[in-house]
C-alpha positions as CSV (number, residue, x, y, z in Angstrom):
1,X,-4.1,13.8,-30.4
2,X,-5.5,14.6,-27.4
3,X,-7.8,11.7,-27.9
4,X,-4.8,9.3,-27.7
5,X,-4.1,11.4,-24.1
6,X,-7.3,11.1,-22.6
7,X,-6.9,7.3,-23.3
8,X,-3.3,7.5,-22.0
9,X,-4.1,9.3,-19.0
10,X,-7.1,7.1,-18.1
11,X,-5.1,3.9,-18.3
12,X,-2.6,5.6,-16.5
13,X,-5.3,6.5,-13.7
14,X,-7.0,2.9,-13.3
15,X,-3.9,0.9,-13.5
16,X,-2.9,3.2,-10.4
17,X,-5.9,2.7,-9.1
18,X,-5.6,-0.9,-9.3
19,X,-2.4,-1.0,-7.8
20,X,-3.3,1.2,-5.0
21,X,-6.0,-1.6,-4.2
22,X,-3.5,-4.4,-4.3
23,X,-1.4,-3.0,-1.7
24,X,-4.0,-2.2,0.5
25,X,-5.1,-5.8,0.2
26,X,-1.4,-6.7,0.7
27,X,-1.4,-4.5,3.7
28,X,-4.4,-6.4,5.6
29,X,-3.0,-9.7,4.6
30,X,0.9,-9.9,4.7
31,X,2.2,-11.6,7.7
32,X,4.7,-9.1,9.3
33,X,5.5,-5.7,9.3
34,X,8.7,-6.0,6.5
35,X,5.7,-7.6,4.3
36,X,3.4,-5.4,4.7
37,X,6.2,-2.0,4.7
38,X,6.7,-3.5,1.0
39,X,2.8,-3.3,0.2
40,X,2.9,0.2,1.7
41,X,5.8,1.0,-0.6
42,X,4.1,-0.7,-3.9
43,X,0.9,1.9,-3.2
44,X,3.6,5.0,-2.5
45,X,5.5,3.7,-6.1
46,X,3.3,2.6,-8.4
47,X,0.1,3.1,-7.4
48,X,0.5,7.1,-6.4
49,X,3.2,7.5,-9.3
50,X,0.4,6.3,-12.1
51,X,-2.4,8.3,-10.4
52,X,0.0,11.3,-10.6
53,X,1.3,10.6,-14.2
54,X,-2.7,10.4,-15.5
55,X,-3.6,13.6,-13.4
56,X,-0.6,15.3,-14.9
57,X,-1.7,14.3,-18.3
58,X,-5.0,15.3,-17.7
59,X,-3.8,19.0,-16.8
60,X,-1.8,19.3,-19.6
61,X,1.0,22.5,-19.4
62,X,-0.4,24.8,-16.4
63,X,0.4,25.4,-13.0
64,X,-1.4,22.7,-11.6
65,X,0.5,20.0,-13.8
66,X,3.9,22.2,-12.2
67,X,2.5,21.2,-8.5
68,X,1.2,17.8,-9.8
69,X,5.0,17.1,-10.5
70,X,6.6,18.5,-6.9
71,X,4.2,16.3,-5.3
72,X,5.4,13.6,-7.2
73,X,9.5,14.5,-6.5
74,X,8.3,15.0,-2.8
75,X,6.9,11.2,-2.6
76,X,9.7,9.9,-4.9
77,X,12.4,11.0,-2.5
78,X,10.6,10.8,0.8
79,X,9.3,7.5,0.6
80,X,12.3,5.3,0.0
81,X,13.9,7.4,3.0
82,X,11.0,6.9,5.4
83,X,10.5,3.2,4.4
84,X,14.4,2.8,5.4
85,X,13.9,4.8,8.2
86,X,11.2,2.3,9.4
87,X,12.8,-0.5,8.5
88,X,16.1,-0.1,10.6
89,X,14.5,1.2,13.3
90,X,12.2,-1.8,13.9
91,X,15.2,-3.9,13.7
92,X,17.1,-1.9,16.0
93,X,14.2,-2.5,18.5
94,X,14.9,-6.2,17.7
95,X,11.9,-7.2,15.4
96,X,13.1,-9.7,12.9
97,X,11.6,-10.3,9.7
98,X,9.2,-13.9,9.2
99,X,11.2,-16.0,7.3
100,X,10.0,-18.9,5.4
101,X,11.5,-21.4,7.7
102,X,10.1,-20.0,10.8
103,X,6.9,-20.4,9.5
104,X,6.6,-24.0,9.6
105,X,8.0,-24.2,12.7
């Protein structure tokens, strides 16, 4: 069994890892900030969520797995709410998001 874990939490770990480089490419190469707030938000998501679930695996039922999981609740709640934060307040300040039409123009 704990063969079938290790596995499990590995896969868990490099398909974060994986994701966590996707966004960052996303981050250097989206066009505007609403693009490039959503490539922030797939590293916070999937990326840190996967790295977490493989770590918490990995520690199996002690206090660290306990922590491993508050850190994850913290991130799964504050992220959403900072990302809306972010986005309402940079259209309040009037930026508009790049639209597939404006960019031909």
């Amino acid at each position: 069994m704990s063969e079938v874990l290790n596995v499990i939490s590995w896969l868990s770990l490099a398909i974060g890892g994986i994701f966590c480089v996707i966004g960052a490419i996303g981050l250097l190469r989206m066009p505007d900030f609403f693009t490039r707030m959503h490539a922030a938000s797939v590293i916070e998501t999937l990326g840190a969520g996967l790295i977490l679930f493989g770590l918490i695996i990995q520690a199996g039922w002690t206090l660290i797995a306990v922590k491993l999981v508050m850190l994850f609740l913290l991130i799964f709640f504050a992220s959403p709410t900072a990302s809306h934060a972010l986005a309402r307040a940079a259209l309040a300040k009037g930026m508009k998001p790049l639209l597939k039409d404006e960019e031909r123009a």
